[in-house]
C-alpha positions in Angstrom: 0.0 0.0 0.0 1.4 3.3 -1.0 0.0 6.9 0.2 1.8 9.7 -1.1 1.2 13.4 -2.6 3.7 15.2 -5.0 1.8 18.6 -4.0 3.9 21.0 -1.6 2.8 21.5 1.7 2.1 24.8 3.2 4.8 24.3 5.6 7.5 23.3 3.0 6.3 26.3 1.1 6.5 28.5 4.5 10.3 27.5 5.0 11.5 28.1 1.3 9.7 31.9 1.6 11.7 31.7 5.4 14.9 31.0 3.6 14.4 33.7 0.6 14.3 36.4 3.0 17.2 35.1 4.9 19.3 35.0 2.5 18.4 38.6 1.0 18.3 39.9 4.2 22.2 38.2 5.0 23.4 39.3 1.7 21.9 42.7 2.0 24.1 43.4 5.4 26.8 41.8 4.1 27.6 44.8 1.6 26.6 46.8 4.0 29.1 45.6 6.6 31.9 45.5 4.0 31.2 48.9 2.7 31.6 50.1 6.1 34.6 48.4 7.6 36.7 49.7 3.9 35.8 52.8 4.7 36.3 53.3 8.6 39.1 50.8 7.8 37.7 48.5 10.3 39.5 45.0 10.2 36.9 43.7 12.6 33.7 45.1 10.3 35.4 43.3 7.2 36.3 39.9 9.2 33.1 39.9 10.5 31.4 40.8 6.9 33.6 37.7 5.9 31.7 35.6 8.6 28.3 36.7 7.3 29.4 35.8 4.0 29.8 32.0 5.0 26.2 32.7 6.8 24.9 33.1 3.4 26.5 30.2 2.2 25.0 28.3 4.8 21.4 29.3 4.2 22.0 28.5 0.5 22.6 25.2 1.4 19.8 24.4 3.9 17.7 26.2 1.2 18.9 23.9 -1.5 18.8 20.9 0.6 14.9 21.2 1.7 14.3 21.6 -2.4 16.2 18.7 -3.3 14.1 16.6 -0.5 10.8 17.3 -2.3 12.4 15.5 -5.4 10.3 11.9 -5.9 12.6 8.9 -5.6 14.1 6.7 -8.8 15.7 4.0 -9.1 19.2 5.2 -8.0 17.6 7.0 -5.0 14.9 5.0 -3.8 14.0 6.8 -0.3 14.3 10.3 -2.5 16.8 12.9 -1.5 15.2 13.6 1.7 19.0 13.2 3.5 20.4 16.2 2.1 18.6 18.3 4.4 20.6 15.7 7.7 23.7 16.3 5.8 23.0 20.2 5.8 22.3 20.3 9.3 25.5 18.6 10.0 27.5 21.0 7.8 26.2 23.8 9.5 27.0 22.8 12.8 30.4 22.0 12.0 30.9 26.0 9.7 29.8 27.4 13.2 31.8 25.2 15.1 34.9 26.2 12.9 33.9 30.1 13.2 33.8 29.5 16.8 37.7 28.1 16.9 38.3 31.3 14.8 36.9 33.6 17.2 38.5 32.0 20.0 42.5 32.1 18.4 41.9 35.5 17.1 40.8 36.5 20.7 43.8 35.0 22.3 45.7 36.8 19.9 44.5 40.1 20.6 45.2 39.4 24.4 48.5 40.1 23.6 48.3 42.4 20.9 45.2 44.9 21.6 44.0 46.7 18.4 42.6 50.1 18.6 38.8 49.9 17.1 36.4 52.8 16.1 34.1 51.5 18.7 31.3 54.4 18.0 31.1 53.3 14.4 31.4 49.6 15.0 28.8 50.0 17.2 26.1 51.2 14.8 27.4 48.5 12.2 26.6 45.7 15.0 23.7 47.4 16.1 22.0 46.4 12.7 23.7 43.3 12.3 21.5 42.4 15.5 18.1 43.2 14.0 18.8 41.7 10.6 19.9 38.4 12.5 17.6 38.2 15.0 15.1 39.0 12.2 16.3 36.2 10.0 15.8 33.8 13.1 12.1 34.5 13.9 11.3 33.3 10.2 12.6 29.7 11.3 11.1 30.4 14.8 7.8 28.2 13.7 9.7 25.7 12.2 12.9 24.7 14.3 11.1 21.9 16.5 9.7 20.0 13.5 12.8 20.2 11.2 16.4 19.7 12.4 17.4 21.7 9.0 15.3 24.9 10.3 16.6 24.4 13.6 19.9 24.5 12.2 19.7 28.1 10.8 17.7 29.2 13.3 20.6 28.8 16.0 23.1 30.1 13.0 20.9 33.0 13.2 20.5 33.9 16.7 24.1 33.1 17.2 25.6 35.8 15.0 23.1 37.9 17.1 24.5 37.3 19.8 28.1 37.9 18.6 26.7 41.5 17.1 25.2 41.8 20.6 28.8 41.1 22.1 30.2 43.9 19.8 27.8 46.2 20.5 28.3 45.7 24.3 32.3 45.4 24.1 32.2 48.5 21.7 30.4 50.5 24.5 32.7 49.7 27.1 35.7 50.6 24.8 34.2 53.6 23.9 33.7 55.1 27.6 36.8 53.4 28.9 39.2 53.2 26.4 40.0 49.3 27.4 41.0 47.6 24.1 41.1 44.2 26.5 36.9 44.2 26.2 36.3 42.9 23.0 38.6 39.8 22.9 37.0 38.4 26.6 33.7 39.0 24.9 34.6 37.6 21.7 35.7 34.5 24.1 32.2 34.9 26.4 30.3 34.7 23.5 32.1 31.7 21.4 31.5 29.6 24.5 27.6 30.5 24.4 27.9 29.5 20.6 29.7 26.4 21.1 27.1 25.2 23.8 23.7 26.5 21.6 25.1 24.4 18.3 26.6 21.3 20.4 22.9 19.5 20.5 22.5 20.1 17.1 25.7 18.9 16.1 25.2 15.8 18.0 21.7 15.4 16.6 22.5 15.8 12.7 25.7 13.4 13.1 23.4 10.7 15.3 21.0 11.4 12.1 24.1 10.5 9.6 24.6 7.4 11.4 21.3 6.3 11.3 20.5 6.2 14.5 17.1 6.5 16.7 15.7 9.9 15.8 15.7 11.7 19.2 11.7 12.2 18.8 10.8 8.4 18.3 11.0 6.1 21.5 12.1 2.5 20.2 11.7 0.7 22.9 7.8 2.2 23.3 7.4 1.1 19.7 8.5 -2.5 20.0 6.1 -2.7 23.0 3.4 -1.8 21.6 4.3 -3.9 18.3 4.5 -6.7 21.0 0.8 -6.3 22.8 -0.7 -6.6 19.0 -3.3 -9.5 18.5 -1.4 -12.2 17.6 2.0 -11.3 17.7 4.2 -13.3 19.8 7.5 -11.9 19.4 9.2 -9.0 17.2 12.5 -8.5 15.8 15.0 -6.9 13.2 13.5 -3.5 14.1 15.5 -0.9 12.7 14.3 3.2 12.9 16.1 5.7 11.2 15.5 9.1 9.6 14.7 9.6 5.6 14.9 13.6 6.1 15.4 15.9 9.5 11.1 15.2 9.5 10.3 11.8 7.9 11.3 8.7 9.9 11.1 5.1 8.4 11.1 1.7 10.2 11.6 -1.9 9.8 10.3 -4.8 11.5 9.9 -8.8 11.6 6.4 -9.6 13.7 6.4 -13.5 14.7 2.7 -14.5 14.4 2.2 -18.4 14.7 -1.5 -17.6 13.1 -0.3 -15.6 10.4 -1.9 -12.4 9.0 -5.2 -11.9 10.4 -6.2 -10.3 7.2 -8.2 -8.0 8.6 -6.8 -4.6 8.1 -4.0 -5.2 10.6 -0.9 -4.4 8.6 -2.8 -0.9 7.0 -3.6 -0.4 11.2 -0.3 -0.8 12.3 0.7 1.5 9.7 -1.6 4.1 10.5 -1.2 4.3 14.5 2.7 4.0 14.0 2.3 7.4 11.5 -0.2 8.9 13.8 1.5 8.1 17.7 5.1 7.5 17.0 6.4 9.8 14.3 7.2 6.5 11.6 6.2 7.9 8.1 7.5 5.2 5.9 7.0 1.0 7.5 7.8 -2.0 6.1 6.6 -4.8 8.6 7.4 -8.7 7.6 5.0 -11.6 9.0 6.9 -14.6 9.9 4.6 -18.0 11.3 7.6 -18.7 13.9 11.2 -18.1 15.1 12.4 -21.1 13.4 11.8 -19.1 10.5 13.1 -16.0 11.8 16.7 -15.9 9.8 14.8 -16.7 6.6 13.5 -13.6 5.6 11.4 -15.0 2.9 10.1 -13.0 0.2 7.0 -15.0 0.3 6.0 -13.2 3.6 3.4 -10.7 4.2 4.6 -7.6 4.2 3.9 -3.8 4.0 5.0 -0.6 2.2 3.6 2.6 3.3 5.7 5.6 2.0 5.2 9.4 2.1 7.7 10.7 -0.1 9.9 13.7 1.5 
């Protein structure tokens, strides 16, 4: 049995119009934080201008990732391309991970070598650096618990922010104090708030890449209740893993000495395993007893319910 619709939903369409204005906001401040650090000479407004600029390479590829999972699946790609949007979670942990290390030598750096900043002007640069990022994050505000991609660029989002708030903040202090020390400890203060915020979804993309358990499906729960079915005395081979960052699939062998009841039981279990435990995509194999468990016959009932992603 197959169930499946080629026709965008609104929420797919609501997170491509999410990632237009992202990245035409991004781009947008990005020549507007060049411009300004060549002409106030800022080395800080151009670094950070460079940072943005692999911001904007990042949206572009969550973007093109969530497009590429709507493509149907062939025969080369039979589960669809719904994994580019795990893979572009986990690259986007890892850019900000690598920005963070950046932040974190050039602030030791500057411990021993202070540089003198235009903190007024930097100031106002940062100052809009936070609304256009904070901005950009609300548009994956909606979306960041049901899809690990959105997730992903909303921490990138509200982590550059942050650092802008950290400017803004350090620029103030060297502005009324003349301590060029400030802005490398908060450079440091706020790479470790980075670091923590994009750990869980570095951890959850990778975990994703390896096919594990998705963190929002129970296993154990599952097989339970795959276990207290009418007639089923044992299960095993049950395998979970993700097709996209919001379609899960699942795999199981259900021992039933009386066979298939024939009675709607394998479009039920379907059903209730979509609806209760987040499993879009089940194949479930009937086997008559455990002396036949290795087998794997072809001849065995089984199941194919797929949602393409």
């Amino acid at each position: 049995m197959h169930t499946h619709s080629h026709a965008p939903k609104p929420s797919q369409n609501n997170l491509n119009t999410a990632f237009k204005w992202a990245v035409a906001l991004n781009v947008g401040y990005v020549l507007v934080e060049a411009g300004s650090g060549l002409r106030s000479g800022s080395l800080a407004l151009l670094a950070d201008a460079a940072h943005n600029l692999t911001d904007v390479a990042g949206l572009l590829m969550a973007w093109g990732a969530v497009v590429a999972a709507k493509r149907s699946s062939n025969g080369n790609y039979t589960y669809g391309y719904g994994r580019a949007t795990i893979l572009a979670a986990l690259v986007n942990a890892l850019v900000i991970m690598l920005g963070v290390g950046a932040v974190i030598w050039e602030a030791i750096h500057r411990f021993s070598q202070p540089v003198d900043v235009s903190a007024g002007f930097v100031m106002g640069v940062a100052a809009l650096g936070i609304v256009v990022n904070a901005g950009t994050a609300l548009l994956f505000r909606t979306k960041r618990h049901d899809d690990l991609n959105a997730e992903g660029a909303f921490l990138h989002m509200m982590t550059d922010a942050a650092v802008s708030l950290g400017v803004v903040l350090g620029g103030a202090v060297v502005f009324f104090t003349g301590w060029a020390l400030v802005d490398p400890v908060v450079a440091l203060a706020v790479s470790l708030m980075v670091a923590i915020a994009t750990y869980s979804l570095l951890k959850s993309s990778l975990r994703l890449t390896l096919d594990g358990v998705p963190a929002s499906v129970d296993s154990a729960a599952i097989k339970a209740w795959l276990e207290k079915q009418t007639g089923v005395e044992a299960v095993h081979d049950l395998h979970i893993w993700a097709l996209s960052t919001t379609k899960n699939a699942l795999t199981a062998h259900l021992i039933m000495p009386q066979g298939n009841p024939q009675n709607g039981f394998l479009p039920h279990l379907a059903e209730e395993l979509e609806e209760h435990f987040n499993i879009h995509h089940a194949t479930i194999q009937i086997e008559p007893s455990k002396t036949n468990c290795c087998l794997c016959r072809s001849t065995n009932d089984q199941i194919h319910r797929k949602e393409y992603v």
